[in-house]
Every structure is written in structure tokens, then in C-alpha cells.
Wavefront OBJ file of the C-alpha trace (Angstrom):
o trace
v 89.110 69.998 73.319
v 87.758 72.457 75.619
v 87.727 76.531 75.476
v 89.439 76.660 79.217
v 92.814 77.986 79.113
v 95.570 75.862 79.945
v 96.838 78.324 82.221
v 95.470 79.746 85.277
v 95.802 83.338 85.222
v 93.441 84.750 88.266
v 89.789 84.675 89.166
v 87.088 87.306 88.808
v 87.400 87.365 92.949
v 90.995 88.186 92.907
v 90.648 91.062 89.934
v 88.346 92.304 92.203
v 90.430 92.623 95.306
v 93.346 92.627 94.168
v 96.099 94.627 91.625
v 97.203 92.071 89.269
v 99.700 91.996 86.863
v 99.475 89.534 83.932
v 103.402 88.393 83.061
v 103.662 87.295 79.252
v 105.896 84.697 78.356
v 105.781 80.649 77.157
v 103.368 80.605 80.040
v 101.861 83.503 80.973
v 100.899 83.620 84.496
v 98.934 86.271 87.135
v 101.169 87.848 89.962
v 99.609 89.726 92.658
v 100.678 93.233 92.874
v 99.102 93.994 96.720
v 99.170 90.744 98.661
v 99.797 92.752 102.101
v 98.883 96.343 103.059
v 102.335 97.235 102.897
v 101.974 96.062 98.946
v 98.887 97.641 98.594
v 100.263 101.603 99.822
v 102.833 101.323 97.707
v 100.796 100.901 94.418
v 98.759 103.818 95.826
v 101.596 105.660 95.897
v 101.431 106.051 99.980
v 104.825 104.294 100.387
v 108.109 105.413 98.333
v 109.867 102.309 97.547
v 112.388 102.835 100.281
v 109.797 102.590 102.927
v 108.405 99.831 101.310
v 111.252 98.354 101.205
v 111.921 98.663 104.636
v 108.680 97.404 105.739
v 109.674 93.740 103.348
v 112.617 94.121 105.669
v 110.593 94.390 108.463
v 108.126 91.712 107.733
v 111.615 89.325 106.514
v 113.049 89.360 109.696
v 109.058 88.639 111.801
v 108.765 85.498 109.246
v 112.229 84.295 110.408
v 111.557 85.363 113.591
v 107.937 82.773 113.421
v 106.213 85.396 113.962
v 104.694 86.505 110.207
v 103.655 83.766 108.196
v 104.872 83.415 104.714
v 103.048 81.837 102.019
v 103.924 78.628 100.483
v 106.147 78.687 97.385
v 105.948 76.225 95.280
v 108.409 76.547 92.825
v 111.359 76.544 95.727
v 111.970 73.715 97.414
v 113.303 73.046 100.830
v 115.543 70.437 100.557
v 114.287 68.578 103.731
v 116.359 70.989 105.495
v 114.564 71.302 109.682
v 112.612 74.600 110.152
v 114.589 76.501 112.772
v 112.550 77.197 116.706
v 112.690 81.070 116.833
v 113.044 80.798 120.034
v 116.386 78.786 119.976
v 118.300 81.386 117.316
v 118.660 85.053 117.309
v 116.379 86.023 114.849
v 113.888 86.775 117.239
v 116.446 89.310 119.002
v 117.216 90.996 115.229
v 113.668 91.460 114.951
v 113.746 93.435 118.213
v 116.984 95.135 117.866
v 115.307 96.398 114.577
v 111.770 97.635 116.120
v 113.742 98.904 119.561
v 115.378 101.711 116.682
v 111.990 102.541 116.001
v 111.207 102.986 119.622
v 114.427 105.011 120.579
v 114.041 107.415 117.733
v 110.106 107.405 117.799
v 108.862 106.238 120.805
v 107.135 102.938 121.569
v 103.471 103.732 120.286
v 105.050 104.221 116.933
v 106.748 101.175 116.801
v 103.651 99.555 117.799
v 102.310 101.063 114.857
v 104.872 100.456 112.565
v 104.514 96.394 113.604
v 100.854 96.568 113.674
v 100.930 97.867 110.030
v 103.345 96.192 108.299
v 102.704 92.614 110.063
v 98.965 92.717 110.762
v 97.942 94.581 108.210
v 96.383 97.661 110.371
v 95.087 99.987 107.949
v 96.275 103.764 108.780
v 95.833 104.831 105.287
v 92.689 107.317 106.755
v 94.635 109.052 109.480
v 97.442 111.566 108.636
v 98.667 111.511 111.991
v 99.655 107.763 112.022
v 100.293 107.396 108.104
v 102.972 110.103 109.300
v 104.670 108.197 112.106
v 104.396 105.005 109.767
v 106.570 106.945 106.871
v 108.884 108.572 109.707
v 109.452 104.639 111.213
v 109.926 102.578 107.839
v 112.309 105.348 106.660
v 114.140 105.239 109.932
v 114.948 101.806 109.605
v 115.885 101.869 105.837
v 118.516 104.779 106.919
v 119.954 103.290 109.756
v 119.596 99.622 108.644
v 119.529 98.766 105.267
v 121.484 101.993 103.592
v 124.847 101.226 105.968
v 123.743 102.580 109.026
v 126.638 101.676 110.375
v 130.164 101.975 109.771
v 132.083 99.426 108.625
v 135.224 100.191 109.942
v 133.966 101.765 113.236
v 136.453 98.566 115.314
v 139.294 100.991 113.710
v 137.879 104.388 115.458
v 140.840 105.472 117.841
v 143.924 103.571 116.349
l 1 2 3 4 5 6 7 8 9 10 11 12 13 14 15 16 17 18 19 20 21 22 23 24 25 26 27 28 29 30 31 32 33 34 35 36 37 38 39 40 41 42 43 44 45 46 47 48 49 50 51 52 53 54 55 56 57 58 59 60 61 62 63 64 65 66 67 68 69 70 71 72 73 74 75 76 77 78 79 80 81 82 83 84 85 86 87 88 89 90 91 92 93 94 95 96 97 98 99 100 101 102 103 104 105 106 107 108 109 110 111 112 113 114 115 116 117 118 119 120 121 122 123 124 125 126 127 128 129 130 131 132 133 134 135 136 137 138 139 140 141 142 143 144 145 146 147 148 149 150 151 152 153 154 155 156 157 158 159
């Protein structure tokens, strides 16, 4: 019998870069609090949850879109279901209906910022100015798309 632990819960490397959070249980396991930079402002307390939020929207949409990787998970399967071309379904056009309110409200650098940041990772955390328009786009789209932006009975306006 050997002193390892049975259960793999993180490296030195990833304590190191990383906020982890050990999960107790039958088998306790290490989840990564910060995997993107998105994660990471939000621990620091740079993000409110509804931006955050927003920006997981945001970064949803650009992995069904093919354009945002997401990682493998292991413990879901996909039932040999075909991945969808982006190209040949409208998630693609969601993504850009979603970053064109950005640009309308904001302007087009800031929703070039707003998808350089939440997809790529660019780190504004140094520069008040773009942290700023950041905040102002994430909140922008968790107002007008995930808090019922729109109306839902807007087809009755008029009757």
C-alpha cells in the first residue's frame, strides 16, 4: 500500500496559478475557481456576478458559435450525437446580434473589448478606462438580454 491518495485533488502548479476550491464529499475532488479571466475578476471582486454572468453568456453563445473552445467534460457524454458547422445554424448570427447591442449602445471599440476580454482572455484589469467600458458592456447585455430585455407580449402592442 502506498501513501498516494487515491484521489487527485490538484498539483502544486495549479495551487500556484490558480484559485482552487477543494469539494468534500465520498470523493473529494479540486475545482478550479478562475479557469478564464472572466473567472479570475470575479474572485477579485472586479466583476459583480451579473457581469460575470453575462460574460458566461457571452462566451456560451462564441463556443456554440465554434468560435471559443470549451474544455472536455468527462463526466457528460455526447451520445454520438454530430457536432453542428457554425456556419450552417444561427448561432453564429446570436453571437452577433448579442455583440452588435454592445456596439449600438457602446460603440464598436468597446465591443471589441468586451470580445477580446471575455473570449481571449485580454487582461484590462490595469486600465480604468477599459475595465470601465468592460463593466458598462457585460452589464448591458445582462439588462437587455438575460434579465427580459424584451417584452414578451410586445406582438400584442396596438390591439
Amino acid at each position: 500500500m502506498s501513501d498516494k491518495l487515491h484521489t487527485d485533488l490538484g498539483t502544486a502548479e495549479i495551487y500556484k496559478r490558480h484559485s482552487v476550491m477543494v469539494e468534500g464529499g465520498m470523493v473529494p475532488r479540486a475545482k478550479v475557481m478562475d479557469q478564464t479571466l472572466i473567472d479570475r475578476y470575479l474572485v477579485d471582486g472586479i466583476l459583480t456576478l451579473q457581469e460575470h454572468q453575462a460574460g458566461e453568456y457571452i462566451l456560451n453563445q462564441s463556443a456554440k458559435a465554434g468560435m471559443y473552445v470549451r474544455p472536455l467534460r468527462f463526466e457528460a457524454s455526447t451520445g454520438g450525437s454530430r457536432v453542428e458547422d457554425p456556419m450552417a445554424s444561427d448561432s453564429l448570427m446570436r453571437f452577433g446580434r448579442t455583440m452588435k447591442l454592445i456596439s449600438d449602445r457602446y460603440g464598436p471599440y468597446c465591443k471589441y473589448l468586451v470580445e477580446e476580454v471575455v473570449i481571449n482572455g485580454w487582461d484590462v484589469s490595469q486600465d480604468p478606462k477599459k475595465l470601465k467600458a468592460l463593466k458598462e458592456g457585460l452589464s448591458w447585455v445582462a439588462e437587455r438580454r438575460m434579465a427580459g430585455g424584451r417584452n414578451p407580449v410586445r406582438h400584442l402592442r396596438g390591439k
